[in-house]
FIKOLZA-1660 file (N, C-alpha, C; in steps of 0.1 Angstrom, whole numbers, plus 5000, padded with zeros to 4 digits):
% residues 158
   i   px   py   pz ch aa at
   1 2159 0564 5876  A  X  N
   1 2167 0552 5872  A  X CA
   1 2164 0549 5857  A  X  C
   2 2154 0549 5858  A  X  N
   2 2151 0544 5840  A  X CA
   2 2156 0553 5828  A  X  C
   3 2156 0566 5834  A  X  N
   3 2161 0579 5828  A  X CA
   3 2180 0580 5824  A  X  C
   4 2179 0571 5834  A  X  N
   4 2195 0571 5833  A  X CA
   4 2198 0559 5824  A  X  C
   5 2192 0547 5821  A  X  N
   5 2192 0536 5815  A  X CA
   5 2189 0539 5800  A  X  C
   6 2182 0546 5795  A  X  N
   6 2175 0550 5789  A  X CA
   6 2188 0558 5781  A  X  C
   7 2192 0572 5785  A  X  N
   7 2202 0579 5781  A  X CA
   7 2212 0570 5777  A  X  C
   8 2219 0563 5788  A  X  N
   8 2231 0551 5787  A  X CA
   8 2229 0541 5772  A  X  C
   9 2213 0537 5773  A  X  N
   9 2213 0528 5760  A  X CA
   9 2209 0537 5746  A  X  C
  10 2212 0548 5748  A  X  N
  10 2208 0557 5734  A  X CA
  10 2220 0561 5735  A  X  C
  11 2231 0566 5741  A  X  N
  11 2246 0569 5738  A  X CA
  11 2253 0555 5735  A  X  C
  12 2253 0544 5736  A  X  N
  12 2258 0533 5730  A  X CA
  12 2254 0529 5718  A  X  C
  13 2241 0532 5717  A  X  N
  13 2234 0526 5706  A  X CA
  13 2240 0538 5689  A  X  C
  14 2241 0557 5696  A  X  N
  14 2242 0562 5687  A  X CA
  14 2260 0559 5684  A  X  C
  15 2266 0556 5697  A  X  N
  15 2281 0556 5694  A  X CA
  15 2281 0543 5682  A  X  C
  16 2279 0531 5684  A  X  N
  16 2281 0520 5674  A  X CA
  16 2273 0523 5661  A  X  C
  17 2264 0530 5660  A  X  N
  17 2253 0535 5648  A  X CA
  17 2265 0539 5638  A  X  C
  18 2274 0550 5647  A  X  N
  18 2278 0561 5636  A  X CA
  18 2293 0551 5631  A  X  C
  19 2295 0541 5639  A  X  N
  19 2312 0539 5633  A  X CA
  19 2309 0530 5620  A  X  C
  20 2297 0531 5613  A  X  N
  20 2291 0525 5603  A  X CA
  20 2284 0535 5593  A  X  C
  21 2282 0543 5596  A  X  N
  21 2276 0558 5591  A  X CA
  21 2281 0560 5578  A  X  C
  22 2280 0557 5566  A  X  N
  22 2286 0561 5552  A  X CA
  22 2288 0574 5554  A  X  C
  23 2298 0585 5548  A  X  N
  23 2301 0597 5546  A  X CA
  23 2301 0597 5531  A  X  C
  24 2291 0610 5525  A  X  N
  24 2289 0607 5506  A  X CA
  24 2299 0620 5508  A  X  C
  25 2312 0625 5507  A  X  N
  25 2315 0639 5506  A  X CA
  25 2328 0636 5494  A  X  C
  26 2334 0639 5484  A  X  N
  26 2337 0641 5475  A  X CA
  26 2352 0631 5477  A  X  C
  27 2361 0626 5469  A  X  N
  27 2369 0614 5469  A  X CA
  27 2363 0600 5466  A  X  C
  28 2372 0595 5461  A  X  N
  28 2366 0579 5460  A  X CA
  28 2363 0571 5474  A  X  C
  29 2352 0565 5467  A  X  N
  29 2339 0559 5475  A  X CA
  29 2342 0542 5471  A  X  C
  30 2339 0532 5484  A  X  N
  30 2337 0523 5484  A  X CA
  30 2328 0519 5482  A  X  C
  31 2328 0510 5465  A  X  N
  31 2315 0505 5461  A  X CA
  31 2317 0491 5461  A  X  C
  32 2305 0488 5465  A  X  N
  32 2305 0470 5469  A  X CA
  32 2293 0468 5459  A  X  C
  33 2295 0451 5457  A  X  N
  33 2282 0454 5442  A  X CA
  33 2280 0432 5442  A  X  C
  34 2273 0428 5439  A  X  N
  34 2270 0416 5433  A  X CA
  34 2268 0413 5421  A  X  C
  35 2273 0401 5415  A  X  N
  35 2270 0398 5401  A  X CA
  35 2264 0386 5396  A  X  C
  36 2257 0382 5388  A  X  N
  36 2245 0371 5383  A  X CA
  36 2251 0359 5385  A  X  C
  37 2264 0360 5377  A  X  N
  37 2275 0350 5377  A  X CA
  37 2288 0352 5384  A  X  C
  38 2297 0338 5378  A  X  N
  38 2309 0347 5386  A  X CA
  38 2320 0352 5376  A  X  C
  39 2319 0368 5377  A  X  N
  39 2328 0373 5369  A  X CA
  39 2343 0379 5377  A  X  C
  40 2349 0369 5388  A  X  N
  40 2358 0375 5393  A  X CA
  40 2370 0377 5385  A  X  C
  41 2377 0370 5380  A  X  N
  41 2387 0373 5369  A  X CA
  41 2388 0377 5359  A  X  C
  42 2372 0381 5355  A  X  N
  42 2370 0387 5340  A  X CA
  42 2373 0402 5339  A  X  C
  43 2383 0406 5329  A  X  N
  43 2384 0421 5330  A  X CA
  43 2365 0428 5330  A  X  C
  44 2367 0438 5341  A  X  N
  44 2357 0450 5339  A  X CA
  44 2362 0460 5328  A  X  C
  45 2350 0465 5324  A  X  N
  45 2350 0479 5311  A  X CA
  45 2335 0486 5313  A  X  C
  46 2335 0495 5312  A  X  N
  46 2325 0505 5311  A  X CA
  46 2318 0507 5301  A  X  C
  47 2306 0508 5303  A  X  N
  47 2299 0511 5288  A  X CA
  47 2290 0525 5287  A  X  C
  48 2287 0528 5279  A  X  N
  48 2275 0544 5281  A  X CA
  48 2264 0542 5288  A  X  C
  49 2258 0548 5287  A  X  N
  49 2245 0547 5295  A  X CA
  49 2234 0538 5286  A  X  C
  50 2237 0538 5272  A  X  N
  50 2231 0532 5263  A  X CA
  50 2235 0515 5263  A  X  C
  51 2246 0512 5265  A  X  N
  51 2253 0500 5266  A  X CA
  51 2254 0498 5256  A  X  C
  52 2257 0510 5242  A  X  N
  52 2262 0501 5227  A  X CA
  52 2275 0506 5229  A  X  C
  53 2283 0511 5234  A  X  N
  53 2292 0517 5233  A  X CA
  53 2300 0519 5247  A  X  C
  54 2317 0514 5246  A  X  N
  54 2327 0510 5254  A  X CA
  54 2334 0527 5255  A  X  C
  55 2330 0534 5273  A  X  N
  55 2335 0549 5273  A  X CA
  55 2349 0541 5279  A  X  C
  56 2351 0532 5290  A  X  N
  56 2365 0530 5296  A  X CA
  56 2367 0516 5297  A  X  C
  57 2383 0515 5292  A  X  N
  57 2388 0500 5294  A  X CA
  57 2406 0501 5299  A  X  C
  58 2408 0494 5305  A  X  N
  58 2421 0495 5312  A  X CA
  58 2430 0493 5303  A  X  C
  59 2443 0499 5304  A  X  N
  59 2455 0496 5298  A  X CA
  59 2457 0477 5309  A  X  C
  60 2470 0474 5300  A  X  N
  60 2475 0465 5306  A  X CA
  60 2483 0464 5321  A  X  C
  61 2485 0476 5323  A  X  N
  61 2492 0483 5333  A  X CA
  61 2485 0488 5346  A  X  C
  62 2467 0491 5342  A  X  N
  62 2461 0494 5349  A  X CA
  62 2454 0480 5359  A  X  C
  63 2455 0469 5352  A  X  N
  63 2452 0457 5361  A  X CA
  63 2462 0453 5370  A  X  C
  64 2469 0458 5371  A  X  N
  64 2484 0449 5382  A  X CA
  64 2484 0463 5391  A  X  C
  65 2486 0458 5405  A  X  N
  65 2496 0467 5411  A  X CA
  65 2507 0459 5416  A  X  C
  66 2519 0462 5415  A  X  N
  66 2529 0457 5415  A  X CA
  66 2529 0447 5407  A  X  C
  67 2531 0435 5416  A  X  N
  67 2533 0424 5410  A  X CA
  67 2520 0411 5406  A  X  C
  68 2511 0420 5417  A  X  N
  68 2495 0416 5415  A  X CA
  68 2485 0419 5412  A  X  C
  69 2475 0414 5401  A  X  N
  69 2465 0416 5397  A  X CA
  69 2453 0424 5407  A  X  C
  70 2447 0430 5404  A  X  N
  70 2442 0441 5410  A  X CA
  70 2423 0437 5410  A  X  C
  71 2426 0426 5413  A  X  N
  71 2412 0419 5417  A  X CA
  71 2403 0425 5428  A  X  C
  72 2388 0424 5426  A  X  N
  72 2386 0425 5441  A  X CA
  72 2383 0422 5448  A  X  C
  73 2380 0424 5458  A  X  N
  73 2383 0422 5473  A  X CA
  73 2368 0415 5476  A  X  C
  74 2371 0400 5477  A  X  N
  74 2353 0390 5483  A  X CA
  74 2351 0392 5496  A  X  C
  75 2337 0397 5495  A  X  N
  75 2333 0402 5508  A  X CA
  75 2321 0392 5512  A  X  C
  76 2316 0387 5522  A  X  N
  76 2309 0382 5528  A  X CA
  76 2296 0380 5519  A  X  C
  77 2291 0365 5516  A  X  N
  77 2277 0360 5507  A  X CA
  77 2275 0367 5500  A  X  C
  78 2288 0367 5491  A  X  N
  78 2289 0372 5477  A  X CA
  78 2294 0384 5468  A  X  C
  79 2293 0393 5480  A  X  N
  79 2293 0406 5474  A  X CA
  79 2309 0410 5472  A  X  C
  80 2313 0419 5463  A  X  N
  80 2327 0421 5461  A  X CA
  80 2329 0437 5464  A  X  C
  81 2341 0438 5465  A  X  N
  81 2344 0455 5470  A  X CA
  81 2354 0457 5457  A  X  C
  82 2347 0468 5448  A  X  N
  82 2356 0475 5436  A  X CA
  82 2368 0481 5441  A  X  C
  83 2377 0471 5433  A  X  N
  83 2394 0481 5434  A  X CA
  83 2396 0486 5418  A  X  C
  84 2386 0486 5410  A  X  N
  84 2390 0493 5399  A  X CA
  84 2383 0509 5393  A  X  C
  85 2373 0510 5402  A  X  N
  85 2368 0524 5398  A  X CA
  85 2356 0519 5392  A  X  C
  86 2350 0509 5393  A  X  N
  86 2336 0501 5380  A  X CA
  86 2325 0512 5391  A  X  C
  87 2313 0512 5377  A  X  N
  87 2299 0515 5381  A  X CA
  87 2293 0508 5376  A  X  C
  88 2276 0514 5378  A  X  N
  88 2264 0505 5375  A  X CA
  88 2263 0501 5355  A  X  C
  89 2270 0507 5348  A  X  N
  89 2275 0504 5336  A  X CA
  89 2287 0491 5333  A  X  C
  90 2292 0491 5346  A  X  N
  90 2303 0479 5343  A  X CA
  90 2299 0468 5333  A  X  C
  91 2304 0462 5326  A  X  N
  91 2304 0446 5321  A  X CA
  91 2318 0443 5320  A  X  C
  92 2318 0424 5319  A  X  N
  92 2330 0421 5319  A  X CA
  92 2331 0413 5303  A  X  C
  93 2346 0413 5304  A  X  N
  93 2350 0408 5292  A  X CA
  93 2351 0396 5289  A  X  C
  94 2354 0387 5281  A  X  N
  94 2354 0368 5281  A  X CA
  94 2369 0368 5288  A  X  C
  95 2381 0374 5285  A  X  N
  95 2392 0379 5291  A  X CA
  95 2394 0376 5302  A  X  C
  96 2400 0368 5307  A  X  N
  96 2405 0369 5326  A  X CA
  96 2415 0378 5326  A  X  C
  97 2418 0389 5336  A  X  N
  97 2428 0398 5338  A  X CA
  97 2443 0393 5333  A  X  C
  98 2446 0381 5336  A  X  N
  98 2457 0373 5328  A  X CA
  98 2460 0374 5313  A  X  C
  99 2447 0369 5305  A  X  N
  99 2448 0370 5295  A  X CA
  99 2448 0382 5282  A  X  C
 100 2441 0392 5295  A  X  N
 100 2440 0404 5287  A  X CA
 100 2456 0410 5290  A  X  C
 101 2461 0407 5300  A  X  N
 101 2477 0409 5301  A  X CA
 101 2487 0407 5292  A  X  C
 102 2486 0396 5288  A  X  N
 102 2494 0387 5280  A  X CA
 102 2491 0394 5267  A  X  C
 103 2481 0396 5259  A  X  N
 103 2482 0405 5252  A  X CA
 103 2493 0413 5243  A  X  C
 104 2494 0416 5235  A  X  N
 104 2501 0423 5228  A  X CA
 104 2498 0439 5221  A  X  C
 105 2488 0436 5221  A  X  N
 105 2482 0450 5221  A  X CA
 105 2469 0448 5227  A  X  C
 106 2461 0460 5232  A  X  N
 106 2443 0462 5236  A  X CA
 106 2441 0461 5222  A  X  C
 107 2434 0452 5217  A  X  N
 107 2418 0454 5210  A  X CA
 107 2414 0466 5209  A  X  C
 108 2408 0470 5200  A  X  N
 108 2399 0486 5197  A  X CA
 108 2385 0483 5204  A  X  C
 109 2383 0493 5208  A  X  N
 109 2369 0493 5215  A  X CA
 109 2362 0479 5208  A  X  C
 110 2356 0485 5197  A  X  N
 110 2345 0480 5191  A  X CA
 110 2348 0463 5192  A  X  C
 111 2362 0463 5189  A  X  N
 111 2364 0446 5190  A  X CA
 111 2364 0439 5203  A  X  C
 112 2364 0446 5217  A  X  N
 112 2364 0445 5235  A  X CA
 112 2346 0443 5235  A  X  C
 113 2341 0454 5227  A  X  N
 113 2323 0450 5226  A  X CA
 113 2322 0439 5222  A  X  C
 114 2325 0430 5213  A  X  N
 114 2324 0419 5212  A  X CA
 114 2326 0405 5219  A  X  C
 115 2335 0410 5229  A  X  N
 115 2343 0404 5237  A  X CA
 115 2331 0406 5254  A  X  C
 116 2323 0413 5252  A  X  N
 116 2312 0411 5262  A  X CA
 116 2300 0397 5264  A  X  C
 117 2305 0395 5277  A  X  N
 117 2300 0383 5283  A  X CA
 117 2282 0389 5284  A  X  C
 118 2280 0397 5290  A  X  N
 118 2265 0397 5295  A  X CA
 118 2266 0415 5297  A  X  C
 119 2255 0422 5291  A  X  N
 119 2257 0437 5293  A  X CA
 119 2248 0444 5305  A  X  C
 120 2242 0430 5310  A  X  N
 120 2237 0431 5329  A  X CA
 120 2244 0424 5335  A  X  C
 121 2254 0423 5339  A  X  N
 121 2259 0412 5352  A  X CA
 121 2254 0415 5364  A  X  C
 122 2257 0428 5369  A  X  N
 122 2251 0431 5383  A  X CA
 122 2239 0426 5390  A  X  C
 123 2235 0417 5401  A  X  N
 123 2225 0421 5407  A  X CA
 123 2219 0429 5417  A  X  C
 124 2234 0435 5419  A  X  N
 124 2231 0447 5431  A  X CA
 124 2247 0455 5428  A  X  C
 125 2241 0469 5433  A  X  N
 125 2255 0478 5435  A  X CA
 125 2252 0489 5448  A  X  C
 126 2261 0487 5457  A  X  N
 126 2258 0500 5461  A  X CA
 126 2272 0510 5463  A  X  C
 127 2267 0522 5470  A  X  N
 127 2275 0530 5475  A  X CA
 127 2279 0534 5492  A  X  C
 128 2287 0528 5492  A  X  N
 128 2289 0526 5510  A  X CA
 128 2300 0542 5516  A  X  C
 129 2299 0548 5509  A  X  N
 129 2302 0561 5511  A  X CA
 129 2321 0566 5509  A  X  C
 130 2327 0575 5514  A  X  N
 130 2345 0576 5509  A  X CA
 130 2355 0569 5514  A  X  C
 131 2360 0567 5509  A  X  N
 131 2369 0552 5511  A  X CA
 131 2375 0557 5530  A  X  C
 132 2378 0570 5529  A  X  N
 132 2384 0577 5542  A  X CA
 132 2378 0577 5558  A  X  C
 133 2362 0571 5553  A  X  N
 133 2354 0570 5568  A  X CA
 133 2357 0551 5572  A  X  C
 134 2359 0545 5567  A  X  N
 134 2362 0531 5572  A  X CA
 134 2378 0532 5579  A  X  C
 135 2377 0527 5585  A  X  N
 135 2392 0522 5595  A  X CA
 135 2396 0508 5586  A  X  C
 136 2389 0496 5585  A  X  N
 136 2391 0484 5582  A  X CA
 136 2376 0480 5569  A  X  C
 137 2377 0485 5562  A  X  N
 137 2369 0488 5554  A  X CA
 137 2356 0469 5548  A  X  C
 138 2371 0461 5547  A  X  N
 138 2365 0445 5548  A  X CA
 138 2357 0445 5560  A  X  C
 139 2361 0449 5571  A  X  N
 139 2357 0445 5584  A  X CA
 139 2346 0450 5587  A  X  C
 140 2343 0464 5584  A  X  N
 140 2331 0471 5585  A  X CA
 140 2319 0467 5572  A  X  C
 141 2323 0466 5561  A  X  N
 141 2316 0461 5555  A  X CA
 141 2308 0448 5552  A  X  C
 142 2320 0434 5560  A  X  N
 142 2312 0420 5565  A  X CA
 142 2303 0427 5576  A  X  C
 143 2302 0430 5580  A  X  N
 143 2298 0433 5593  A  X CA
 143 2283 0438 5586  A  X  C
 144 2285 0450 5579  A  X  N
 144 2271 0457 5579  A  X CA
 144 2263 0437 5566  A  X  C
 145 2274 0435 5561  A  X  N
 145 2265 0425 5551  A  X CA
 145 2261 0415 5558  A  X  C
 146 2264 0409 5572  A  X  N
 146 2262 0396 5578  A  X CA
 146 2248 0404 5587  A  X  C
 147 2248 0417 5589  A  X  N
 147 2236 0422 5596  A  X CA
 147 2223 0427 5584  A  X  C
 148 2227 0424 5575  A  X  N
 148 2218 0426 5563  A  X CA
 148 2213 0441 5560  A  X  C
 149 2222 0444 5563  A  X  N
 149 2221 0464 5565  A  X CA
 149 2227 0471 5553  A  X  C
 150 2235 0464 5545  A  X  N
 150 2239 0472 5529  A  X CA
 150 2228 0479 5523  A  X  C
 151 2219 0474 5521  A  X  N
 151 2210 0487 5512  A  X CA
 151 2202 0491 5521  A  X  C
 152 2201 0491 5536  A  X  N
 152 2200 0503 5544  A  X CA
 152 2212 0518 5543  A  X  C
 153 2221 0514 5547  A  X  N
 153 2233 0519 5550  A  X CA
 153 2240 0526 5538  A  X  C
 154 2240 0517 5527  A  X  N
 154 2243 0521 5512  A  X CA
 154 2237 0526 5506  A  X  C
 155 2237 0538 5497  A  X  N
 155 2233 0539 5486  A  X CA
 155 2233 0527 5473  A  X  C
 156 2222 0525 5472  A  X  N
 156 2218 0515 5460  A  X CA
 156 2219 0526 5446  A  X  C
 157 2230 0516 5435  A  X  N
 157 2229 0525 5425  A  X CA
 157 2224 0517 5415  A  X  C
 158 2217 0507 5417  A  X  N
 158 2209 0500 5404  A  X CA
 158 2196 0505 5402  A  X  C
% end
């Protein structure tokens, strides 16, 4: 009897394990990340590894889809889900996605460097594996953050 209880509670335990299971295999990956402040509206831009220097910044075109700003997605005590492609180099601009819209032309790099709020915002990032293994990707991901399982589960890229 115990033998059978035993099996039964190790086939339930590995079934619910795996529908949480990151997959790292090549395609874009769902990165969830925290920041010091709140930089929700502030355009993201990339910097080098060195942080003197701006490698990517969006066209005006690349913040909207359709008709909406291409914000991301607030996930459970804090943490946000990237819909723009950002890494552990991200920083944000003084710019709210609005304003960098409105715009008439992008700024040259070097003038967007100036335009940097803080060149650490992050206090956490991770990598929750390709966007293709979540069904409901909010839903799985409150889930693993309300069970305090992100930087088990995730790859931490800070």
């Amino acid at each position: 009897m115990r033998l059978i209880l035993f099996f039964t509670a190790f086939i339930v335990f590995s079934c619910s394990a795996r529908k949480f299971k990151p997959e790292f295999y090549p395609g874009p990956h769902e990165i969830v990340y925290k920041t010091k402040l709140d930089y929700f509206y502030n355009v993201p831009v990339i910097l080098n590894d060195e942080k003197n220097m701006i490698l990517v910044y969006p066209s005006k075109e690349d913040l909207k889809r359709g008709e909406n700003f291409q914000y991301p997605i607030k996930l459970d005590d804090g943490w946000l889900l990237d819909t723009r492609g950002i890494n552990k180099n991200v920083v944000f601009l003084k710019l709210t996605y609005e304003e960098y819209y409105k715009l008439e032309a992008i700024p040259a790099p070097d003038q967007l460097f100036d335009m940097i709020i803080d060149k650490n915002p992050l206090s956490q990032m991770c990598d929750c594996g390709n966007k293709k293994a979540f069904k409901d990707e909010v839903k799985q991901l409150n889930f693993l953050i309300k069970k305090g399982k992100v930087n088990e589960k995730c790859k931490n890229l800070l």
